[in-house]
C-alpha positions as a printed NumPy array, in Angstrom:
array([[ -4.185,  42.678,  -8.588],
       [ -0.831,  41.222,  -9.303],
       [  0.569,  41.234,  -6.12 ],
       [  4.322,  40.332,  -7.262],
       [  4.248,  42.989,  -9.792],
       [  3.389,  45.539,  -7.092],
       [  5.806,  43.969,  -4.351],
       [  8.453,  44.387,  -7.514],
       [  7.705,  48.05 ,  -7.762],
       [  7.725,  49.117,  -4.606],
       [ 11.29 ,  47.492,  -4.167],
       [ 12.247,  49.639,  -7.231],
       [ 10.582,  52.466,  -5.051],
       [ 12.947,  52.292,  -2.174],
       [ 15.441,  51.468,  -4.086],
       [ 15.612,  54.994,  -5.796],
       [ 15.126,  56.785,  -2.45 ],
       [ 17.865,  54.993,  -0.89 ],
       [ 19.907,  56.262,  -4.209],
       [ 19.204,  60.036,  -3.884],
       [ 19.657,  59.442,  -0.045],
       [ 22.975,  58.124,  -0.32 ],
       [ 23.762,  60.788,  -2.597],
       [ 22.436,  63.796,  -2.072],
       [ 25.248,  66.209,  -0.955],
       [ 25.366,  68.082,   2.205],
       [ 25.074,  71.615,   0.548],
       [ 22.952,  72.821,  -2.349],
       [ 25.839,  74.053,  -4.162],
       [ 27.339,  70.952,  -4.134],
       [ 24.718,  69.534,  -6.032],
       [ 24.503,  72.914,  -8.355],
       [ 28.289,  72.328,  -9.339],
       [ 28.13 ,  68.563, -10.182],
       [ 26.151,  67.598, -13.817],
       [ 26.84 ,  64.098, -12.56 ],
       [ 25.21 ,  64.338,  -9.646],
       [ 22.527,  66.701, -10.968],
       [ 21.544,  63.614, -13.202],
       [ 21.532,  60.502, -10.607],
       [ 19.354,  62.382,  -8.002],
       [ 16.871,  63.624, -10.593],
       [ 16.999,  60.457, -12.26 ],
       [ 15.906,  58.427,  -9.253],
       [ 13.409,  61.109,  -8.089],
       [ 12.09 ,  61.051, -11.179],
       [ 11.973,  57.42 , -11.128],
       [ 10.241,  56.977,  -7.774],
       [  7.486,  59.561,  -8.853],
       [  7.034,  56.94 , -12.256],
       [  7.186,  54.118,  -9.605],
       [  4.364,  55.474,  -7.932],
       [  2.38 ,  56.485, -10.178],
       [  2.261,  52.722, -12.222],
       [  1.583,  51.119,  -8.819],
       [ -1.302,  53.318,  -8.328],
       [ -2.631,  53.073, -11.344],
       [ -2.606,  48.609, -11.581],
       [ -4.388,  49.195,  -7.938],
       [ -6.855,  51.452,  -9.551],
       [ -7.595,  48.452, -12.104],
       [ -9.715,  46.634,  -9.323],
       [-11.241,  49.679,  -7.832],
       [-14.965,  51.322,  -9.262],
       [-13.092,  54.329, -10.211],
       [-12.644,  55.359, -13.559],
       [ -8.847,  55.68 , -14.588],
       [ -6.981,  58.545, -13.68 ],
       [ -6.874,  61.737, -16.392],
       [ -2.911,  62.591, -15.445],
       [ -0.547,  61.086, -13.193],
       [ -1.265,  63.331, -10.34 ],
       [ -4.841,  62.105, -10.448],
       [ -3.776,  58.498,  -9.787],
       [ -3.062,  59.842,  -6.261],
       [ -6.433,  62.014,  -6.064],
       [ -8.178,  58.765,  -6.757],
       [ -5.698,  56.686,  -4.522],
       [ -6.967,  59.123,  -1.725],
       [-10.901,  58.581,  -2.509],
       [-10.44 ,  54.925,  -2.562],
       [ -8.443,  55.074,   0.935],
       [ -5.237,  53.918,  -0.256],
       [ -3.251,  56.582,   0.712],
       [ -4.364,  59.505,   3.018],
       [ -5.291,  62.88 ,   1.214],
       [ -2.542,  64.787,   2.623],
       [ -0.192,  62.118,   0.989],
       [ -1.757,  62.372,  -2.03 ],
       [ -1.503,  66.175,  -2.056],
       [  2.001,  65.893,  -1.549],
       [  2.455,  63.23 ,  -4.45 ],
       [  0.975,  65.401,  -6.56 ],
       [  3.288,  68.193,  -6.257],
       [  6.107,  65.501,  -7.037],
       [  4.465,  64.84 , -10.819],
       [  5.396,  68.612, -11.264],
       [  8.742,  68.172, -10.044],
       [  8.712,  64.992, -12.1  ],
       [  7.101,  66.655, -15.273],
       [  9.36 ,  69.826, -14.949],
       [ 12.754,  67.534, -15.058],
       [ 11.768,  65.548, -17.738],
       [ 10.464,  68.265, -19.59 ],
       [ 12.302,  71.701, -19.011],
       [ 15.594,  70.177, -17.286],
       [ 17.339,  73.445, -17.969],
       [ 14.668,  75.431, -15.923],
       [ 15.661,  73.069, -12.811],
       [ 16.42 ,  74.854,  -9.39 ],
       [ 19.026,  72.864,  -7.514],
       [ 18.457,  73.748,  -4.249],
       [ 14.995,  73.324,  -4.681],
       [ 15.947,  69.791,  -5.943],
       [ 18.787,  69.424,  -2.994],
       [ 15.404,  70.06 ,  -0.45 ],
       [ 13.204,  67.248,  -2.5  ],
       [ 16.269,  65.13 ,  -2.206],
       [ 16.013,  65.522,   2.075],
       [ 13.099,  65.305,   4.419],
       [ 10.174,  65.197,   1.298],
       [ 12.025,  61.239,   0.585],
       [  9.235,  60.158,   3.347],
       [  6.622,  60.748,   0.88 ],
       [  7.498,  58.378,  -0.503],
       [  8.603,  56.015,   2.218],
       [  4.837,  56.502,   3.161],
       [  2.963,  55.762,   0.158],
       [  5.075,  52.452,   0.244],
       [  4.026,  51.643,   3.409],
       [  0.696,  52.536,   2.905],
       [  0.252,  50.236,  -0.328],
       [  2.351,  47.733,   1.15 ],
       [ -0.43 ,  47.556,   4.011],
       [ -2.909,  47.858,   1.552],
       [ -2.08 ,  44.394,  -0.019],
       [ -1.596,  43.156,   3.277],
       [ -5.519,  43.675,   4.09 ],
       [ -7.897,  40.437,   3.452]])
């Protein structure tokens, strides 16, 4: 495991959730009305899903498992190797579809459905970076 590499990433991590924190309107039409602002908060949640997923999967290098089949499995077998807890991981996974929906059918995007992801659902991701961070902690 290349711990700098993963210390590196999950400083990318927070940086993108402090980004859609600190900019993240206040009402859901807000961010419906403003392209600008449309792009930076999908950008960095879209970014933070990536950010998890590629620190999942060099952690998965070292572990038995065999490599994930799609993103959202890098969090299924995050989960079975006790990495992150399978609640977590469940919630991670829904993210890849936000993530694969915005980089793939960005017209079909529901703002206040993104304005929500862009609130309380940040800790996700908060907690799988303090649950890997631990991780590399451990002897």
């Amino acid at each position: 495991m290349d711990r700098a590499l993963i210390e590196r990433k999950l400083e990318l991590l927070r940086g993108h959730v402090a980004r859609v924190r600190s900019r993240r309107p206040a009402q859901a039409q807000q961010l419906a009305a403003d392209v600008d602002l449309q792009d930076i908060i999908v950008l960095n949640l879209s970014r933070a899903v990536q950010a998890c997923v590629d620190i999942g999967a060099h952690l998965l290098v070292d572990t038995p498992q065999s490599p994930p089949s799609t993103m959202g499995d890098t969090f299924t077998r995050l989960a079975e190797t006790g990495l992150i807890d399978a609640d977590l991981a469940q919630r991670l996974r829904r993210a890849v579809g936000f993530r694969n929906l915005a980089v793939h059918a960005y017209d079909a995007i529901d703002w206040a459905q993104v304005h929500i992801l862009a609130g309380e659902p940040l800790r996700d991701f908060e907690d799988f970076a303090r649950s890997i961070a631990q991780a590399i902690d451990r002897p």
